[in-house]
C-alpha positions in Angstrom: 146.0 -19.0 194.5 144.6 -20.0 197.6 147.6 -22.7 199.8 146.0 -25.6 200.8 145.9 -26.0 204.6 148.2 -28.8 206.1 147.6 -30.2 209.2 151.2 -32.4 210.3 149.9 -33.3 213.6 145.7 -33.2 215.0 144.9 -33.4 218.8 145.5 -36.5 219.8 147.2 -38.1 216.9 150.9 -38.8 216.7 152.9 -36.7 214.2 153.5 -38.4 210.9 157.4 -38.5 209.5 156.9 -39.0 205.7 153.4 -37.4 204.8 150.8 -34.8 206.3 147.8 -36.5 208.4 145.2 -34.0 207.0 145.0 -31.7 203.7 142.7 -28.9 203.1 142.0 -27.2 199.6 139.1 -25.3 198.3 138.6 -25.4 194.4 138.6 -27.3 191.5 139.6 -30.9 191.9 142.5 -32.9 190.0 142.6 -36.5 190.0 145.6 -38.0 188.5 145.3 -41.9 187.3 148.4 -44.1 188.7 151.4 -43.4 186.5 153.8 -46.2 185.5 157.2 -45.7 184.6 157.1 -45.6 181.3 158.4 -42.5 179.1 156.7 -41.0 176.7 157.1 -43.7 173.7 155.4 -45.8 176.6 158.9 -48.0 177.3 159.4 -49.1 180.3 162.3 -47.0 182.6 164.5 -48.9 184.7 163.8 -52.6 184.5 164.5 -53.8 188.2 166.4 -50.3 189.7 163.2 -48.9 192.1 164.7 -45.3 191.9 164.9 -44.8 188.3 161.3 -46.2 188.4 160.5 -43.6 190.9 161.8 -40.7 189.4 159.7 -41.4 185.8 156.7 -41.5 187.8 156.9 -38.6 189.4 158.2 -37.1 186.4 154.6 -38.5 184.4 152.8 -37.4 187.6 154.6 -33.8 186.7 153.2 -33.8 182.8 150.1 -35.1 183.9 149.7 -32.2 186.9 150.8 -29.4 184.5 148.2 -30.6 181.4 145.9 -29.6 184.1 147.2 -25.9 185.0 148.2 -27.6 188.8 151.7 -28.1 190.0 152.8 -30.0 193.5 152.1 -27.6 195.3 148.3 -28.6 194.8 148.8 -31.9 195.7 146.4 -32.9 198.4 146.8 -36.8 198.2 149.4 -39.3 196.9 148.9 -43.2 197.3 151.9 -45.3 196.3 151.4 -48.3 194.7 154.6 -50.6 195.1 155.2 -54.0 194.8 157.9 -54.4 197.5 157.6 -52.1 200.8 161.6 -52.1 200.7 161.5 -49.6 197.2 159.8 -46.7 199.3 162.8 -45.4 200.4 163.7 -44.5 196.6 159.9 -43.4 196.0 160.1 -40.7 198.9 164.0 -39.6 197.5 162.1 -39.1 194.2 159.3 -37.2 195.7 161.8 -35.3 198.0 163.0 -33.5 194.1 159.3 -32.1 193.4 157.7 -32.0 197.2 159.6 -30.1 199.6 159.8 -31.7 203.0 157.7 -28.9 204.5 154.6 -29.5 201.9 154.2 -32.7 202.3 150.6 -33.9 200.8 148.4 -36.5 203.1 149.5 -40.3 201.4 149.0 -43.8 201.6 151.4 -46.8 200.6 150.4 -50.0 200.0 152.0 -53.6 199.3 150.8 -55.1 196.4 151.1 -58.7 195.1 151.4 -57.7 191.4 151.4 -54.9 188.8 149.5 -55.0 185.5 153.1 -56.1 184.1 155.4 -57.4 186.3 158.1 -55.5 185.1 156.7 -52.6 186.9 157.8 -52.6 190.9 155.2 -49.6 191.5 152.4 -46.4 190.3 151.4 -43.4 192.2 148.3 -41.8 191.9 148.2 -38.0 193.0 144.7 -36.0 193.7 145.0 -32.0 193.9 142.8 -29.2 194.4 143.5 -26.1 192.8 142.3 -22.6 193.7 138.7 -21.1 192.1 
């Protein structure tokens, strides 16, 4: 399998702490719809606590990844969907147990006003590229 190519830092542009400015892949491309955190009898997980939240998405966005023969390793792109800026510290500890610091995947976070049910305080899409 061909790595993808991380770039942390280009010419001129500040280093990033918590994702990789630029991702590289060559292959087949993934996309992965937002997951919620809902289990797999599509309850909800952790009304109100952020970090169980987290870790069910990332563990959907781990089934999802695998029905398509990728991993986390091939992830190119996450985008984080949260309703309150203050839960990202328990969405990057729950990354931090599938994406190790030095693989970080290019990412985007964004404040939203609402949820398609407002039980849910966030959803992470992932995009991937996997080897030809």
């Amino acid at each position: 399998m061909t790595e993808p190519t991380r770039i942390p830092a280009p010419a001129g542009v500040a280093p990033a702490a918590a994702y990789t400015h630029v991702v590289m892949g060559t292959g087949r491309f993934v996309a992965v719809s937002d997951q919620l955190p809902l289990d797999e009898h599509g309850e909800l997980v952790g009304p109100g606590d952020p970090a169980a939240q987290a870790h069910q998405v990332f563990e959907n966005l781990r089934r999802c990844l695998a029905a398509a023969g990728a991993t986390f390793d091939d992830v190119v792109k996450l985008t984080y969907f949260v309703t309150d800026m203050a839960h990202m510290p328990a969405v990057r500890a729950a990354r931090e147990t599938h994406i190790p610091s030095d693989r970080l995947p290019a990412a985007s976070a964004v404040q939203v006003a609402a949820l398609i049910s407002p039980d849910f305080l966030m959803e992470i899409e992932a995009y991937a590229v996997l080897a030809e």
